[in-house]
N, CA, C and O atoms as CSV, one atom per row, in Angstrom:
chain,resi,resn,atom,element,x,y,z
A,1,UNK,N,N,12.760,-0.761,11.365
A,1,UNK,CA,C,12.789,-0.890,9.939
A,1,UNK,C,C,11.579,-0.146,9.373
A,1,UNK,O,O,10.502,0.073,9.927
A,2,UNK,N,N,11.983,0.189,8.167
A,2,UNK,CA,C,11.003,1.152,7.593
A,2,UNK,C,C,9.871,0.303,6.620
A,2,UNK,O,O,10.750,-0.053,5.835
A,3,UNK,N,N,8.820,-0.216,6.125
A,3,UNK,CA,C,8.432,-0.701,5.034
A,3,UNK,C,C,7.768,0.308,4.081
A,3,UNK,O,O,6.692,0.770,4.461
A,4,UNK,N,N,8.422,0.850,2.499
A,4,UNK,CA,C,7.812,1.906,1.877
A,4,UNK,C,C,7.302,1.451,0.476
A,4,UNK,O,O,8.007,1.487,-0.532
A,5,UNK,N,N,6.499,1.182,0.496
A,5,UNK,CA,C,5.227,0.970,-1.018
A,5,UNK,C,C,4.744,1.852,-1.579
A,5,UNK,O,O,3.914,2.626,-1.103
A,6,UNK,N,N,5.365,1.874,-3.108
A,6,UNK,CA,C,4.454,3.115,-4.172
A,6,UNK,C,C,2.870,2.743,-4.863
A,6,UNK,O,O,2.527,1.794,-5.568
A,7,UNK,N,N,2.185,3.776,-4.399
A,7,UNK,CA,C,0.995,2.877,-5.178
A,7,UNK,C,C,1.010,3.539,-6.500
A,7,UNK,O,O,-0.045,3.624,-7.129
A,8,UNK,N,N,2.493,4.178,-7.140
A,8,UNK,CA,C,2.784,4.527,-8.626
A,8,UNK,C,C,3.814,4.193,-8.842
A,8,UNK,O,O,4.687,4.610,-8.081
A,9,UNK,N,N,4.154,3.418,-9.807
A,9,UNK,CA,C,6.219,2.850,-10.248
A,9,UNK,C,C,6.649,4.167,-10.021
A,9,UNK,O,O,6.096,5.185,-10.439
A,10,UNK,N,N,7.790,4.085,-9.252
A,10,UNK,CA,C,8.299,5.142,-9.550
A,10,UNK,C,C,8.043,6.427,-8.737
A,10,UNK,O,O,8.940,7.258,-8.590
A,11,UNK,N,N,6.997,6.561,-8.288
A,11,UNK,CA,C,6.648,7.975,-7.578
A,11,UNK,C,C,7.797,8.203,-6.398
A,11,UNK,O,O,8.116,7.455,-5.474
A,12,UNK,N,N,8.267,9.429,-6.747
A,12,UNK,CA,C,9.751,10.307,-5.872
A,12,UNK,C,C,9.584,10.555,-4.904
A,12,UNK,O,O,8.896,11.567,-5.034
A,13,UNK,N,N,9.707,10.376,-3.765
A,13,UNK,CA,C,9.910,11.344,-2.102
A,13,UNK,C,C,11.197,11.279,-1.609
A,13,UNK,O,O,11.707,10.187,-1.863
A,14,UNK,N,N,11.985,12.105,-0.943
A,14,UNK,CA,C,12.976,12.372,-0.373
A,14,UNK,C,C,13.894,11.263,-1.218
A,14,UNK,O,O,14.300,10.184,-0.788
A,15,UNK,N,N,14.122,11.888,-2.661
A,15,UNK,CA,C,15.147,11.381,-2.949
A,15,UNK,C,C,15.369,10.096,-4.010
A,15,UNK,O,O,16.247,10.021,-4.870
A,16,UNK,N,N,14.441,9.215,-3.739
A,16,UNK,CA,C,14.288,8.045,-3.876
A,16,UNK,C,C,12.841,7.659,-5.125
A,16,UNK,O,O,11.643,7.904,-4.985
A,17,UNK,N,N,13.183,7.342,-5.676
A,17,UNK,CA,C,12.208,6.432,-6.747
A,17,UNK,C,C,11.310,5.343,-6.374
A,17,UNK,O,O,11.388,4.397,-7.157
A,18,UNK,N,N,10.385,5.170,-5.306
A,18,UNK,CA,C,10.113,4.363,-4.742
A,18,UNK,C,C,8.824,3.242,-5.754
A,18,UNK,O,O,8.127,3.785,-6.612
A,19,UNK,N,N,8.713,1.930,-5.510
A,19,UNK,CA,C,8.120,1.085,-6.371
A,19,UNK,C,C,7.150,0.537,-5.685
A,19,UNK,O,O,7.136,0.476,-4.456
A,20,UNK,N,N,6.025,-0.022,-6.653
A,20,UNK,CA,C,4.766,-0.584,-6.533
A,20,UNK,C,C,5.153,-2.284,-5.018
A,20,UNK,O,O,4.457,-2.679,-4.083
A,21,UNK,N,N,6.453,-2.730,-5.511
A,21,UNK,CA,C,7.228,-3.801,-4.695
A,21,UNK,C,C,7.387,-3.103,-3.106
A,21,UNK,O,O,7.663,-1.907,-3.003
A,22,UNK,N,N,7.241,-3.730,-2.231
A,22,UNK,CA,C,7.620,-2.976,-0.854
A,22,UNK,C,C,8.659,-2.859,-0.883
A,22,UNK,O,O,9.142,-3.549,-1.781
A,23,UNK,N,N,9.564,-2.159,-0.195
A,23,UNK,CA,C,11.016,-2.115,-0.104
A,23,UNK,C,C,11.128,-1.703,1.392
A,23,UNK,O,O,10.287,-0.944,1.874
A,24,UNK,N,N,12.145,-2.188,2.122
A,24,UNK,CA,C,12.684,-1.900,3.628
A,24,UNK,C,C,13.777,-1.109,4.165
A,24,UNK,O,O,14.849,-1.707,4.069
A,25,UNK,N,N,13.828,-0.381,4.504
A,25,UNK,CA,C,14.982,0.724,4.916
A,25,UNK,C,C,15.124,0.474,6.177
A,25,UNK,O,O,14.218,-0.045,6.829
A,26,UNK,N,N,16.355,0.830,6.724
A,26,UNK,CA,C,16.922,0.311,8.011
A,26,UNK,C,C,16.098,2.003,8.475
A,26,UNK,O,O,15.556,2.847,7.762
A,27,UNK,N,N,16.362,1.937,10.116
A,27,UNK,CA,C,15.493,2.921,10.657
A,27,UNK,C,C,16.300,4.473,10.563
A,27,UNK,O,O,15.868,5.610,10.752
A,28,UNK,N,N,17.718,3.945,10.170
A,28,UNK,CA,C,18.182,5.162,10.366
A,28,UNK,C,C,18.853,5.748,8.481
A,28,UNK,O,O,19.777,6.427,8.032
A,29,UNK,N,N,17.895,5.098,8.046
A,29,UNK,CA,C,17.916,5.957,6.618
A,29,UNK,C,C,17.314,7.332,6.532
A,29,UNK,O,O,18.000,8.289,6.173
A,30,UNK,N,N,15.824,7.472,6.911
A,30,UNK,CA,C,15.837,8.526,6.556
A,30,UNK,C,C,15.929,10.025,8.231
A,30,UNK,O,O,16.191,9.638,9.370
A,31,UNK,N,N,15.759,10.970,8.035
A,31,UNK,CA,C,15.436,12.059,9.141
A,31,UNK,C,C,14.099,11.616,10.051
A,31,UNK,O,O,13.338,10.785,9.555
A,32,UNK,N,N,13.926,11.940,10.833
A,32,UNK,CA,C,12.526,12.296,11.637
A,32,UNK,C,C,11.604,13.198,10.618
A,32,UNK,O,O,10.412,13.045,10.352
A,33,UNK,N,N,12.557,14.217,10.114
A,33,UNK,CA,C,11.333,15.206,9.399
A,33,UNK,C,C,11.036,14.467,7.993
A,33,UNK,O,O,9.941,14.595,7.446
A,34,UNK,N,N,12.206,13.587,7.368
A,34,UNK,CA,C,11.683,12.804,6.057
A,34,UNK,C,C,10.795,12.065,6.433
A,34,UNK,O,O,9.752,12.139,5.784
A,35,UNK,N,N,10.832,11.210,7.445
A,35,UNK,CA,C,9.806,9.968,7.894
A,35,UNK,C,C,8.494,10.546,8.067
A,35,UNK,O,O,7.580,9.879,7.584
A,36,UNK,N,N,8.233,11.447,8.545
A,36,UNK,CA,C,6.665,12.271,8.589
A,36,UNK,C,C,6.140,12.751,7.392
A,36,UNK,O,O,4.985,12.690,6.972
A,37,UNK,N,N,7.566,13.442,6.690
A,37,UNK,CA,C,6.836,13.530,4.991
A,37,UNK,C,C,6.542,12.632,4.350
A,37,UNK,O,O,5.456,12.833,3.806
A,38,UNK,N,N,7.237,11.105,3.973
A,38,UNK,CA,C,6.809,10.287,3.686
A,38,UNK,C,C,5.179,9.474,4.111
A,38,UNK,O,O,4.187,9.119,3.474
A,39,UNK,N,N,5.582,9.455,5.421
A,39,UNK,CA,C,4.132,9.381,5.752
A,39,UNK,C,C,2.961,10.214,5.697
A,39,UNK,O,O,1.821,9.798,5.494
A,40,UNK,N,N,3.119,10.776,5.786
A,40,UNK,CA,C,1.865,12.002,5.034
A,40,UNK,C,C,1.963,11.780,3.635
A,40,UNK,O,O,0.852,12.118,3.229
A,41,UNK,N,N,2.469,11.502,2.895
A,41,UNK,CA,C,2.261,11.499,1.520
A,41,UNK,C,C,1.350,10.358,0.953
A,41,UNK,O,O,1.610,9.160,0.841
A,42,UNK,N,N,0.168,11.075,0.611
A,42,UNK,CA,C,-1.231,9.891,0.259
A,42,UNK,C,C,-0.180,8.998,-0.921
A,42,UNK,O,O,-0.254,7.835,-0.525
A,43,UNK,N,N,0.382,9.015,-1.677
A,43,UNK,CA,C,1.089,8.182,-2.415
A,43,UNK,C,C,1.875,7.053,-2.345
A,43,UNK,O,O,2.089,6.245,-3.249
A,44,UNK,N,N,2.327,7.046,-1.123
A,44,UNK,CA,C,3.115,6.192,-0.243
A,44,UNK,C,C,2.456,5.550,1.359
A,44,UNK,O,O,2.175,6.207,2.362
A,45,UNK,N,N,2.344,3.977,1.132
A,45,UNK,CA,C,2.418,2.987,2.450
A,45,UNK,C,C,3.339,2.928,2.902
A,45,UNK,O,O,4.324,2.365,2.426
A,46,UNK,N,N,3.259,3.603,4.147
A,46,UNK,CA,C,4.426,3.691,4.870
A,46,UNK,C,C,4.363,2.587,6.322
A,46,UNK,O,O,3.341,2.658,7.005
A,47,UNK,N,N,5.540,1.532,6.775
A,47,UNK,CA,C,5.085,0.731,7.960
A,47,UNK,C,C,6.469,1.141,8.329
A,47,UNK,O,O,7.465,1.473,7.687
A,48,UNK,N,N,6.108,0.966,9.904
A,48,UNK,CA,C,7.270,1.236,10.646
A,48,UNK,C,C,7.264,-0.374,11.433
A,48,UNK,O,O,6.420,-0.723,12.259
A,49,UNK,N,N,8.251,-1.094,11.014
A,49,UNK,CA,C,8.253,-2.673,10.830
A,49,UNK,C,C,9.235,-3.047,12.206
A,49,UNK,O,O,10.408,-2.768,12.457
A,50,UNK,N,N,8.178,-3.816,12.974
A,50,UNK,CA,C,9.716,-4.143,14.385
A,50,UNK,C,C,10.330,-5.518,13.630
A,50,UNK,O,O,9.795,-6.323,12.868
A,51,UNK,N,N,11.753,-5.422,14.207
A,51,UNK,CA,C,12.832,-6.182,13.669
A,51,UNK,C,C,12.457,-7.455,14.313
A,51,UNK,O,O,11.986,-7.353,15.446
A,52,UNK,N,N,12.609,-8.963,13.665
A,52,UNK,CA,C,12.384,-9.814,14.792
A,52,UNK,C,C,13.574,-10.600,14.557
A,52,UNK,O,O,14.042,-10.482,13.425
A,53,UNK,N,N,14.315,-11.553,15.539
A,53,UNK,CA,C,15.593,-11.769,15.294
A,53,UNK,C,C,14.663,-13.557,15.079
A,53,UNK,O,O,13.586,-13.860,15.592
A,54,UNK,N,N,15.236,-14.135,14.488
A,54,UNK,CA,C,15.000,-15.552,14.103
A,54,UNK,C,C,15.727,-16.034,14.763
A,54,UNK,O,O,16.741,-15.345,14.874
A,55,UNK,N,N,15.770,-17.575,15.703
A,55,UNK,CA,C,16.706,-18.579,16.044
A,55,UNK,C,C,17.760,-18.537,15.520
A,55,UNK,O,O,17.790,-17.582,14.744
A,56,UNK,N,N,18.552,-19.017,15.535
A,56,UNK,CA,C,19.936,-19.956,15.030
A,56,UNK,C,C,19.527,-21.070,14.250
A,56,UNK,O,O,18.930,-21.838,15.004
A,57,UNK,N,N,19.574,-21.576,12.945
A,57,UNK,CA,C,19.058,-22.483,12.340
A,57,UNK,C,C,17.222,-22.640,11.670
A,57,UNK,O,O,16.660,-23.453,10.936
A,58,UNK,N,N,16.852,-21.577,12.292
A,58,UNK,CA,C,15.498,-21.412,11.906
A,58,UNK,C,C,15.449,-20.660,10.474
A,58,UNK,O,O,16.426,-19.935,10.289
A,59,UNK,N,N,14.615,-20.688,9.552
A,59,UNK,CA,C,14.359,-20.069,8.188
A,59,UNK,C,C,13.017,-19.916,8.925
A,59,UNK,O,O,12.643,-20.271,10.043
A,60,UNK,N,N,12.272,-19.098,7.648
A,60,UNK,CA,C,11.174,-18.016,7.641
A,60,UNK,C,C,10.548,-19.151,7.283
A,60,UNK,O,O,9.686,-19.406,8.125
A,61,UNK,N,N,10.587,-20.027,6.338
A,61,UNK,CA,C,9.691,-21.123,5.946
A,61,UNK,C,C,9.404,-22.425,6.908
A,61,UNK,O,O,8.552,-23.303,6.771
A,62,UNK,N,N,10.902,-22.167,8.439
A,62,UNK,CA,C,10.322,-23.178,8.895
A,62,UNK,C,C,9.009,-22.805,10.022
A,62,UNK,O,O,8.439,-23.786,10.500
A,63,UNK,N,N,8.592,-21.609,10.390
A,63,UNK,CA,C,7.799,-20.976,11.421
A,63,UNK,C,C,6.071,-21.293,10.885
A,63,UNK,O,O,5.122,-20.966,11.597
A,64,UNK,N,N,5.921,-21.881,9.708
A,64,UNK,CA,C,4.755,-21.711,9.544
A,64,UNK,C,C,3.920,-23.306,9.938
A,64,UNK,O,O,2.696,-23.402,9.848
């Protein structure tokens, strides 16, 4: 999974309008060569996020 944060509303890369809010892209949204531009781009936090699978019956609120 991808995690991509604008540190400007709005600022554009490959396509996309990306926001001050994090937003998550599955891994196979963008190219190899988009994913390096994005990341190079001082404008954009870019995380490359491992997937974690939760229990059966478990919520995010009950792990803490």
């Amino acid at each position: 999974m991808v995690r991509i944060t604008a540190k400007q509303e709005g600022f554009r890369r490959c396509g996309i309008a990306h926001t001050v809010a994090a937003v998550e892209y599955s891994n196979d949204q963008f190219t190899p060569e988009q994913l390096a531009w994005l990341q190079a781009e001082p404008m954009l936090v870019v995380e490359i996020v491992k997937e974690t699978k939760d229990k059966p019956g478990k919520s995010a609120a009950d792990k803490s």
